[in-house]
C-alpha positions as CSV (number, residue, x, y, z in Angstrom):
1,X,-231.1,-82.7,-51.0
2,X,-227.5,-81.6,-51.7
3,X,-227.9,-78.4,-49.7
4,X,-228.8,-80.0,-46.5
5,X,-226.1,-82.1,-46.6
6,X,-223.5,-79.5,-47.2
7,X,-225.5,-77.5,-44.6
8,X,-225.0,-80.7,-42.2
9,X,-221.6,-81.0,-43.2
10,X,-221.0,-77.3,-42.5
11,X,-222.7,-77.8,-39.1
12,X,-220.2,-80.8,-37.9
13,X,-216.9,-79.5,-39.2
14,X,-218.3,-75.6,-37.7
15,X,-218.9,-77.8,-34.1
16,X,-215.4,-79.5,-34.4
17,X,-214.1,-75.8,-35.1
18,X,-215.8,-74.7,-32.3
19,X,-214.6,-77.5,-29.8
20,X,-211.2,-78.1,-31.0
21,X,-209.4,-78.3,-27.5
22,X,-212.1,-81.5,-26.3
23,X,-211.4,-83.0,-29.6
24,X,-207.9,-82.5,-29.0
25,X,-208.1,-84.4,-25.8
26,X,-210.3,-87.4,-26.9
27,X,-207.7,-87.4,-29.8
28,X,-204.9,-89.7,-27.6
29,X,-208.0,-92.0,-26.8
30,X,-209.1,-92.8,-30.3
31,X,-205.5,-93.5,-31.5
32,X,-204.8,-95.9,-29.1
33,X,-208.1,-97.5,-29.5
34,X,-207.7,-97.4,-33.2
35,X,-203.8,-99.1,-33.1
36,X,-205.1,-101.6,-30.3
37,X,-208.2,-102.5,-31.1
38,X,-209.0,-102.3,-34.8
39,X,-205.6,-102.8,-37.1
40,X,-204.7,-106.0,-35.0
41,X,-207.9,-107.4,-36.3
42,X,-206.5,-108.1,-39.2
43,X,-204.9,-111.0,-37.8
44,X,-208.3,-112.5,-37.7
45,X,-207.4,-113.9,-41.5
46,X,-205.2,-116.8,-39.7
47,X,-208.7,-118.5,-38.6
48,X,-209.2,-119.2,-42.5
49,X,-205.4,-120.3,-43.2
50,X,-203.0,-123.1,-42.4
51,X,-200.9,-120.4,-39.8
52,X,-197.0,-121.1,-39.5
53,X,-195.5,-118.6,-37.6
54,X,-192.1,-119.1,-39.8
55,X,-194.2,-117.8,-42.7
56,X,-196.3,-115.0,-41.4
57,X,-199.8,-114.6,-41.9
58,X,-200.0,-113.6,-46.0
59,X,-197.3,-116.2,-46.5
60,X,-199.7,-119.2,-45.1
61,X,-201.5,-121.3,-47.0
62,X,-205.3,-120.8,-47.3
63,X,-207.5,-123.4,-45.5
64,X,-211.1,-121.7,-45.9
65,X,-213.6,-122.8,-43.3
66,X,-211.4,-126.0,-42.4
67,X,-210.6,-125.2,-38.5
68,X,-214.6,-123.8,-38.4
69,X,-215.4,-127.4,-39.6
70,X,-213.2,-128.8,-37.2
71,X,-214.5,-127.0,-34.1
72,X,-218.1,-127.8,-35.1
73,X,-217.0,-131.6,-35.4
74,X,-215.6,-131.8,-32.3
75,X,-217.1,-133.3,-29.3
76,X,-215.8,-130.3,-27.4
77,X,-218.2,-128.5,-29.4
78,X,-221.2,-129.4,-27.7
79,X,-219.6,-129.5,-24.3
80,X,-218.1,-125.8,-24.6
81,X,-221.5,-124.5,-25.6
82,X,-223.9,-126.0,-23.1
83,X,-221.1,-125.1,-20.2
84,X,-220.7,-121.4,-21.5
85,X,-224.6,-121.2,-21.7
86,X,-225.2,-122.5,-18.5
87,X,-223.1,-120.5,-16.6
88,X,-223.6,-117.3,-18.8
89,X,-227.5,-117.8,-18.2
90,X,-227.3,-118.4,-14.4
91,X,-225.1,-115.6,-14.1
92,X,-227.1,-113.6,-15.8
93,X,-230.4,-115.0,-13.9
94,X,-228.8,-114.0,-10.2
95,X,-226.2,-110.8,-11.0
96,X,-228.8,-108.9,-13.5
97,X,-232.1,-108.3,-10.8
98,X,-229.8,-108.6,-7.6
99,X,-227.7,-105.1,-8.0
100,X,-231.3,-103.4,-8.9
101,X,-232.9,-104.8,-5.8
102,X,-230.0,-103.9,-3.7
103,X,-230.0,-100.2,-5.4
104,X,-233.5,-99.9,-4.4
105,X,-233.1,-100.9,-1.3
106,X,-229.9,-98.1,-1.0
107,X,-232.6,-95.5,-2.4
108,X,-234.3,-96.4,0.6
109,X,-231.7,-96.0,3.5
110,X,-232.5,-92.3,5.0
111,X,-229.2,-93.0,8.0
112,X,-226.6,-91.2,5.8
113,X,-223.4,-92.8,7.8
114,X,-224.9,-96.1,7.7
115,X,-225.8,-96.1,3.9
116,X,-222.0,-95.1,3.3
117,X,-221.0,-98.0,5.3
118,X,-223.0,-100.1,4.1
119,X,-221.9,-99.4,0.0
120,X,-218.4,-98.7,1.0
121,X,-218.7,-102.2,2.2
122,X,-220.7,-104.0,-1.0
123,X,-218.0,-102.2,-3.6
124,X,-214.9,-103.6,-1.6
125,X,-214.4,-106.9,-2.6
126,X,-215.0,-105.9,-6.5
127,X,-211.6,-104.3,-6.1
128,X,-210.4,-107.9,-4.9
129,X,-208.4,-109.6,-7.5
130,X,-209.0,-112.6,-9.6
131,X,-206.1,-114.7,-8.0
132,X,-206.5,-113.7,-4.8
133,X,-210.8,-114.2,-5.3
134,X,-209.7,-117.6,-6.5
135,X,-207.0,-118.4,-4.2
136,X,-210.3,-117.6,-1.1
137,X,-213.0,-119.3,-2.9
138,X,-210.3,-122.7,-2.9
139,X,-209.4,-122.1,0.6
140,X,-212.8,-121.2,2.0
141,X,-214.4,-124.5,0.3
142,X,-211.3,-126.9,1.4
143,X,-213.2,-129.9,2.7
144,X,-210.3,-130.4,5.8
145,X,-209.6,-126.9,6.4
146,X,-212.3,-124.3,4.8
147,X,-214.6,-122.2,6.7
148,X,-217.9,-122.9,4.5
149,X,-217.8,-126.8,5.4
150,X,-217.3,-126.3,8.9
151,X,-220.2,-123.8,9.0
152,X,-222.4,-126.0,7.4
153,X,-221.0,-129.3,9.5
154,X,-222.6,-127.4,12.2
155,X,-226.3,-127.8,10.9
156,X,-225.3,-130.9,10.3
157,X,-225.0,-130.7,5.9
158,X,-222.2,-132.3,4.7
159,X,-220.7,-130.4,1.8
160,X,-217.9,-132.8,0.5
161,X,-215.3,-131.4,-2.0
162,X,-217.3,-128.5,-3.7
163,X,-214.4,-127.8,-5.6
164,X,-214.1,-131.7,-6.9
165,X,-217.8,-131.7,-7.5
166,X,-218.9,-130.9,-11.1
167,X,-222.4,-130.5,-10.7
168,X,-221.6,-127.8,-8.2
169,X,-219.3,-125.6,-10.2
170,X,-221.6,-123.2,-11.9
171,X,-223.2,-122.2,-8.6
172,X,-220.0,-121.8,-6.9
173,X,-218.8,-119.6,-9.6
174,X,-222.0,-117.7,-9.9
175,X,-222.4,-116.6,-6.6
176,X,-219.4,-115.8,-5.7
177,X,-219.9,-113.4,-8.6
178,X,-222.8,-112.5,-7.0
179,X,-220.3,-111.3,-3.6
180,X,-217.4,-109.7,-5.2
181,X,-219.7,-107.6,-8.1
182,X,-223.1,-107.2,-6.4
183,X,-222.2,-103.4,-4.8
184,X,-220.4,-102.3,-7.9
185,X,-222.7,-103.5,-10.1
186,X,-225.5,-101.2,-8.2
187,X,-223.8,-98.5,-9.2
188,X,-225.0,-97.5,-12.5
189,X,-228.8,-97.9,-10.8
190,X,-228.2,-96.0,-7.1
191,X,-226.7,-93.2,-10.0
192,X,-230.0,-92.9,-11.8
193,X,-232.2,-93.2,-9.0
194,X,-230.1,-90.3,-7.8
195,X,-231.3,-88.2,-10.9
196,X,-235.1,-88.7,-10.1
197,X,-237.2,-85.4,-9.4
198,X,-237.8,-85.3,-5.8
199,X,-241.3,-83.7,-6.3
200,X,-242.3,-86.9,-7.9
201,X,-242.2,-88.2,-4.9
202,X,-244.0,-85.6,-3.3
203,X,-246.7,-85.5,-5.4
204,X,-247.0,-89.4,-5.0
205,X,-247.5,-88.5,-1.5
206,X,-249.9,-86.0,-2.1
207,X,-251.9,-88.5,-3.7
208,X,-251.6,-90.6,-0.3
209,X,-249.2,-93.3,-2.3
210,X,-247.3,-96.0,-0.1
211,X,-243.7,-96.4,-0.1
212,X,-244.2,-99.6,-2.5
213,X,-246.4,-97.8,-4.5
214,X,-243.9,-95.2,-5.1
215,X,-241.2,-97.8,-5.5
216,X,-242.8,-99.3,-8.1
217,X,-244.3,-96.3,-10.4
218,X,-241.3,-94.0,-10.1
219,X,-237.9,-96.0,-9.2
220,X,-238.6,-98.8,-11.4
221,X,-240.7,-96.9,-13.9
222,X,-236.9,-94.2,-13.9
223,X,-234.9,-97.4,-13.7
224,X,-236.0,-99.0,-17.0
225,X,-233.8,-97.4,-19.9
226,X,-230.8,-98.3,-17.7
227,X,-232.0,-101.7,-17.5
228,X,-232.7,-102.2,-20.7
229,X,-229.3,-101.0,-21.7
230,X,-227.7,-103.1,-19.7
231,X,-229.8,-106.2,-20.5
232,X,-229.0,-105.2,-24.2
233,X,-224.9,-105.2,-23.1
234,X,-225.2,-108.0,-21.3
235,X,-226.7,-110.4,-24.2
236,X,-224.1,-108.8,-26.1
237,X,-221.5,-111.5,-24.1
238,X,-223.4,-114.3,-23.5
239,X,-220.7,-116.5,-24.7
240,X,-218.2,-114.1,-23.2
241,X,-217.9,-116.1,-19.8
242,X,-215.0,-114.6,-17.9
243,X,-211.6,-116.9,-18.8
244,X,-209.6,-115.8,-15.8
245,X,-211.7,-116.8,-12.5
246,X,-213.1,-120.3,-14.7
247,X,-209.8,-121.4,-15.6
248,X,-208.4,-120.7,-11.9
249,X,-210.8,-122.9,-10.6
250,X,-210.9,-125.6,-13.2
251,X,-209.5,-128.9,-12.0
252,X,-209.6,-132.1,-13.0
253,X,-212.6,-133.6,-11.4
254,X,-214.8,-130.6,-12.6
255,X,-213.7,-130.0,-16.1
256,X,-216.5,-131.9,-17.3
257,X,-218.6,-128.5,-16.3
258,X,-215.8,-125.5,-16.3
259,X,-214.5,-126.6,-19.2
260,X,-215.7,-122.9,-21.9
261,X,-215.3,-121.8,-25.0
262,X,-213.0,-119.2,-24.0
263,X,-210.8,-121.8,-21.5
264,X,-210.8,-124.6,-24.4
265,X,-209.4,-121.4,-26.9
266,X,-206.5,-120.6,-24.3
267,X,-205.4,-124.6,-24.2
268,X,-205.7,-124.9,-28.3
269,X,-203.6,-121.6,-29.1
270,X,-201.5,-120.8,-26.3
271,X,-201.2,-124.3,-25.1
272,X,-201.2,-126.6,-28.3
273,X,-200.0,-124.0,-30.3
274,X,-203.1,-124.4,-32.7
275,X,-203.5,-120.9,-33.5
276,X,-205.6,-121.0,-36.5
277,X,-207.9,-123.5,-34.8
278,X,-208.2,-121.0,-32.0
279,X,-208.6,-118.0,-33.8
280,X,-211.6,-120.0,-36.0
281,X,-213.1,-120.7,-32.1
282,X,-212.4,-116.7,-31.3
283,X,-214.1,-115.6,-34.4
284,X,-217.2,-117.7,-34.3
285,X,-217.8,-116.9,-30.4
286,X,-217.4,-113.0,-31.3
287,X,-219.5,-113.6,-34.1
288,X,-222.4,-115.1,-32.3
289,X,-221.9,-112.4,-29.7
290,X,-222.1,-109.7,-32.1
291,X,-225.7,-111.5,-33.5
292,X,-227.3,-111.6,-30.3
293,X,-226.5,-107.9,-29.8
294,X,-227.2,-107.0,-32.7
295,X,-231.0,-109.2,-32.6
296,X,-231.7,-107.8,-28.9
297,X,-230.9,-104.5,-29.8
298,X,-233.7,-104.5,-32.6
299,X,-236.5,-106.4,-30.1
300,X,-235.7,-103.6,-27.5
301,X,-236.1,-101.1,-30.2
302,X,-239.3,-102.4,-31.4
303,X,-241.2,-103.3,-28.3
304,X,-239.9,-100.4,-25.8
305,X,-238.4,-97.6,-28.0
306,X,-235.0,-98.2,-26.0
307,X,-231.6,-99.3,-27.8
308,X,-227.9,-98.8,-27.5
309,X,-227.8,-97.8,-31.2
């Protein structure tokens, strides 16, 4: 065994030796990543200590699982995990089969100009910002002045204050997801269906297959590592509820529903200045994150052969 692995070894440094200049260039990449991502994690110790700024993190006393008691607890536990799941799970329900229907239906536009159009026009408002999303969700659902409750006035619905209404704020924030990422989103799927052989689809025809026949036992059948992959990364943040575009829209009346895990960390650490109550709340939602990855990841590999790792 301990010639293959100097033979391996061989093999990898003769590669790097080989390739020096890309390794030169991804070089920049993996610093950064490594100074901004990796050594500040070490701060993560703080969510097991009494934190005082004044004496640093090493110089704080040690408080062990005290804050993760805490959180657990706390009757914002409950309420920050059935919000997260809920809107994580309908988000997931409406954005995940959405961008592959609308990539098939791309894959099926033969007017070039109008196809162009047509995507040009789905990918725009992704490059929208959050505040300015926010700031045209607010004014488009204003019960006095927005557009949405005139619109519906005139089929005679009366929307009231969808902003003040809790029950409503999970599908107000999920499809309005569903506008601003839908196009961009399709991406990743329009790019693989791009890859397909065309002679698959002319032997389909040959064979006197329909056009749903042939969407169904070559796009989909070509479209299923990708969406298995991105099923897989999507689990992967099912606590991971976007802070900025929840927290923008939170308000008083419908905190009883936006109210997150990742909203309810801002207001204890930045806010309250709890930071080692905070950081306990971080770790435990990138923990939990990290399990369902790591869990889905294995199912996928056992039951379809497909896994990100």
């Amino acid at each position: 065994m301990q010639p293959a692995r100097t033979l391996g070894g061989r093999n990898t440094w003769e590669r790097v030796r080989r390739n020096w200049g890309l390794y030169l260039l991804m070089l920049p990449a993996v610093v950064i990543f490594i100074c901004f991502t990796y050594l500040p994690m070490y701060g993560v110790i703080i969510a097991f200590k009494d934190f005082r700024p004044a004496q640093g993190i090493w110089g704080s006393k040690w408080a062990g699982l005290k804050y993760f008691e805490r959180y657990f607890n706390s009757y914002m536990f409950t309420n920050t995990i059935v919000n997260t799941l809920v809107i994580s799970l309908y988000t997931m329900a409406v954005t995940f089969p959405l961008p592959i229907l609308l990539a098939l239906m791309c894959n099926q536009m033969y007017a070039k100009r109008f196809k162009k159009v047509f995507q040009v026009s789905t990918y725009l408002p992704h490059f929208i910002s959050t505040v300015v999303m926010c700031g045209m969700i607010i004014m488009f659902l204003s019960p006095s002045s927005g557009v949405i409750p005139k619109i519906m006035a005139v089929f005679g619905v009366k929307t009231g204050d969808l902003m003040g209404n809790a029950g409503a704020f999970a599908g107000i924030y999920v499809w309005t997801e569903v506008w601003q990422h839908l196009g961009w989103d399709s991406i990743m799927y329009i790019a693989a269906l791009s890859a397909i052989d065309p002679q698959l689809y002319e032997a389909a025809e040959v064979d006197g297959a329909s056009k749903w026949q042939k969407i169904r036992t070559i796009d989909i059948t070509m479209l299923v590592p990708t969406m298995v992959t991105l099923f897989i990364l999507r689990c992967g943040s099912l606590l991971g509820v976007g802070f900025e575009k929840v927290y923008l829209l939170q308000n008083d009346l419908n905190i009883s529903k936006s109210e997150i895990i990742s909203t309810y960390l801002y207001k204890m650490g930045l806010k309250s200045n709890q930071y080692s109550y905070s950081a306990a709340i971080g770790l435990f939602n990138n923990v939990v994150n990290f399990v369902i990855l790591i869990l889905v990841n294995q199912i996928s590999r056992t039951i379809g052969d497909t896994s990100l790792f």
